[in-house]
N, C-alpha and C positions, 0 to 999 in steps of 0.2 A: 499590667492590665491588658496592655494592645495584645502582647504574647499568646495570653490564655483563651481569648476571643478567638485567634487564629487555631487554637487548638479546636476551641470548640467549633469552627466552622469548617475543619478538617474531619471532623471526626462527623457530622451531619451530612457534610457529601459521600462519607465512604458508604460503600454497598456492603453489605453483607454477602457471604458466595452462598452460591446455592449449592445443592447437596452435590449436584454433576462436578461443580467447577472442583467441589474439596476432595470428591474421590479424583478426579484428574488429578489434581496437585501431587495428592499421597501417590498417585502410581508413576508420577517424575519423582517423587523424593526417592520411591523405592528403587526405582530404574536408575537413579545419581548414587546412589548406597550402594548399588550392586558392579555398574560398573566405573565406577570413581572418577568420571567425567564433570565437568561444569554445568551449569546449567543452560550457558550459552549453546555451550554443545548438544544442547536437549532438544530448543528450538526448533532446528532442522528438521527434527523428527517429529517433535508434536504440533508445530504450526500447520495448517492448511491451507489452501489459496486463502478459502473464503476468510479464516481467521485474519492472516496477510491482507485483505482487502479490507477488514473490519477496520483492522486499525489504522488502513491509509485516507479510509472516507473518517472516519473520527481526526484524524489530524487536517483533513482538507477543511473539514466543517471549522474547526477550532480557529484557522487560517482566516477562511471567509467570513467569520465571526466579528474578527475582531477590525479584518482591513477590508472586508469588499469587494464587489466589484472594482476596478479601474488600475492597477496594477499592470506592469508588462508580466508575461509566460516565466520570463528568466527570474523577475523575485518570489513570485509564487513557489517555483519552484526549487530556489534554493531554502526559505523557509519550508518548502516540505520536506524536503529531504534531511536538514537539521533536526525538523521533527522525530522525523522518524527512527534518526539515528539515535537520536536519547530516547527511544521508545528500544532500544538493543535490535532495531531490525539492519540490516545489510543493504546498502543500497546502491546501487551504482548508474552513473548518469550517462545519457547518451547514449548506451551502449548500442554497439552494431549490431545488428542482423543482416546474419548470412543470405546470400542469395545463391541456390547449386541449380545450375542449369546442365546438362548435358552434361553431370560429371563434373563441371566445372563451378569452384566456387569464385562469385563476382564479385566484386566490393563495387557496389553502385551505389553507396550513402545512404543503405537506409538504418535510421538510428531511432532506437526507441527513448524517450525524455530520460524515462525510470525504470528500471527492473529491481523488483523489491524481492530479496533472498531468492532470488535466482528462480522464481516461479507466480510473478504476477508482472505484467507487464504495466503500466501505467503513461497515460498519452497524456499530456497539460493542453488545454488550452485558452486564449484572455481573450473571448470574442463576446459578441452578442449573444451570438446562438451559433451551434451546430450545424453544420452541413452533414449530409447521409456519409460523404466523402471520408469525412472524422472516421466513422464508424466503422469505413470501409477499411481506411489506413490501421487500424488497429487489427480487425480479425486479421489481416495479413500478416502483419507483424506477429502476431499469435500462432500463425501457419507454417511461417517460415521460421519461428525461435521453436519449433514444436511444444507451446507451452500451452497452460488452460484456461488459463484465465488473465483477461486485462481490463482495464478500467482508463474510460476515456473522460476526466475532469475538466468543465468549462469552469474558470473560475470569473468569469466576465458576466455569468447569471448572475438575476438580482437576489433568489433564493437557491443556492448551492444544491439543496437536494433536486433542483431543475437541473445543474450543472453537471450530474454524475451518470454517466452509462456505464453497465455493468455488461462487459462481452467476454460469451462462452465460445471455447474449442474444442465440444466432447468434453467439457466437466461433466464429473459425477460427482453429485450431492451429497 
């Protein structure tokens, strides 16, 4: 009885795609048929920042849902990152950004929390609120990884979609 309940409350959440999403689909099935690659290998090519972002503010949201505010930076962010990984995205922590001065490359510590498939940056943070400073340490981060797009997560707001800025570098929509 409990089983079937769970079916039918699976089958109520699911969405139906819309026409966009099943012509997308069929032209990765046709694109995986023609050149016999995985579909993981598909990814790469058919994700977008914004897609990439879609589904890091949906796993942030899910996060904040369920624990809230008052958490340290560090477990926030290893739940995001677990997240996301069983969402099949790529994610790597801390990673460094270059710094090239004069020809020369620095290593002066600057590290970004999250870099999700190698073209969103993502900045955590467990505060009140925001400083402009936040804001700043990211487009740089985005300047110096030459990338487009990053997203800078308070998870310390009391409503999360207050928590999320979204920062462009010469994205195109």
């Amino acid at each position: 009885m409990r089983l079937t309940q769970s079916r039918k409350a699976a089958q109520a959440r699911a969405k139906p795609h819309s026409l966009a999403q099943s012509r997308k689909d069929a032209k990765v099935h046709i694109f995986l048929q023609s050149r016999a690659v995985s579909r993981k290998d598909v990814r790469d090519i058919v994700m977008t920042e914004n897609e990439i972002a879609k589904q890091v503010v949906d796993a942030a949201y899910k996060i904040h849902a369920r624990f809230g505010p008052g958490l340290l930076e560090s477990a926030y962010q290893a739940m995001l990152v677990h997240d996301l990984r069983k969402r099949g995205l790529h994610v790597v922590c801390e990673q460094p950004i270059p710094l090239i001065y004069d020809g020369v490359e620095l290593e002066v510590g600057f590290r970004a929390d999250m870099v999700v498939e190698g073209r969103v940056i993502v900045e955590l943070k467990s505060v009140e609120t925001t400083l402009p400073v936040h804001k700043k340490q990211v487009i740089t981060y985005l300047k110096l990884a030459d990338m487009r797009l990053g997203l800078l997560i308070n998870f310390g707001a009391a409503y999360i979609k207050d928590g999320i800025v979204r920062l462009v570098n010469g994205l195109k929509e």
